[in-house]
N, C-alpha and C positions, 0 to 999 in steps of 0.2 A: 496235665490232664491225665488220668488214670484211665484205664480203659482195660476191662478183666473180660477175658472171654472164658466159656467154662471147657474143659476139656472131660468132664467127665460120660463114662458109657455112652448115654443116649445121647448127647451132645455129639461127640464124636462120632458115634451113627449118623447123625443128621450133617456131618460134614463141618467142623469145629478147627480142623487141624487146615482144609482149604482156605477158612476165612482166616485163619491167623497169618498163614501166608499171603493173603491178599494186601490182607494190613498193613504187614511188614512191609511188604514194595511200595504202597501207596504211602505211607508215613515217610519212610526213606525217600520217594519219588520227589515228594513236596516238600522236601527240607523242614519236616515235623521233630526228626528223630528225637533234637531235645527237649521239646514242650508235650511230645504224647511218651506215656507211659502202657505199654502194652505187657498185660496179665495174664499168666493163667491160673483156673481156679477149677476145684472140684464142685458140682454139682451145684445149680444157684435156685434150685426149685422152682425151674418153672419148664423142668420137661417135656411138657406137652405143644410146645407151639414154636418150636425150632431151637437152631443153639440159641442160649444167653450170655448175651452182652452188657455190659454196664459198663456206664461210661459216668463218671464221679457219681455214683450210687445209685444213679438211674437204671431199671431194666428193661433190654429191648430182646423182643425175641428175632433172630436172624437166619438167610436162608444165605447160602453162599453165594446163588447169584444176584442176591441184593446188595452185595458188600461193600461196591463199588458208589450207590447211591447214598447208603448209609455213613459211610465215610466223607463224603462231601455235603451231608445235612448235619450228622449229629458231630462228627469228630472236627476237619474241616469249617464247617461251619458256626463252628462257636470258636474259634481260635482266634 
């Protein structure tokens, strides 16, 4: 499973580099490491409504303290 988070400016404003370490523990925690694929990417144009995440080419927009839910619905949860 792919999973691209955006690293660029506004992204990282809104806290992009928090959620990727979240990630990282939470993948590693649940013995993910080899079935998720964690990304980073420049800007995925959708700016305005927190970092973006895509996860196999879907886009969610995320806040860091959701990262924990969102991983156990969208990443988690289809595995």
């Amino acid at each position: 499973m792919k999973v691209t988070i955006c690293i660029g400016s506004a992204c990282h404003l809104k806290g992009s580099r928090e959620i990727i370490e979240k990630l990282q523990k939470l993948v590693s925690a649940n013995g993910l490491s080899d079935k998720v694929d964690l990304n980073g990417a420049f800007c995925s144009g959708n700016c305005d409504h927190g970092v973006c995440v895509t996860v196999e080419g879907e886009l969610y927009s995320l806040k860091p303290e959701d990262t924990e839910e969102f991983f156990e619905n969208e990443i988690k949860g289809r595995l």
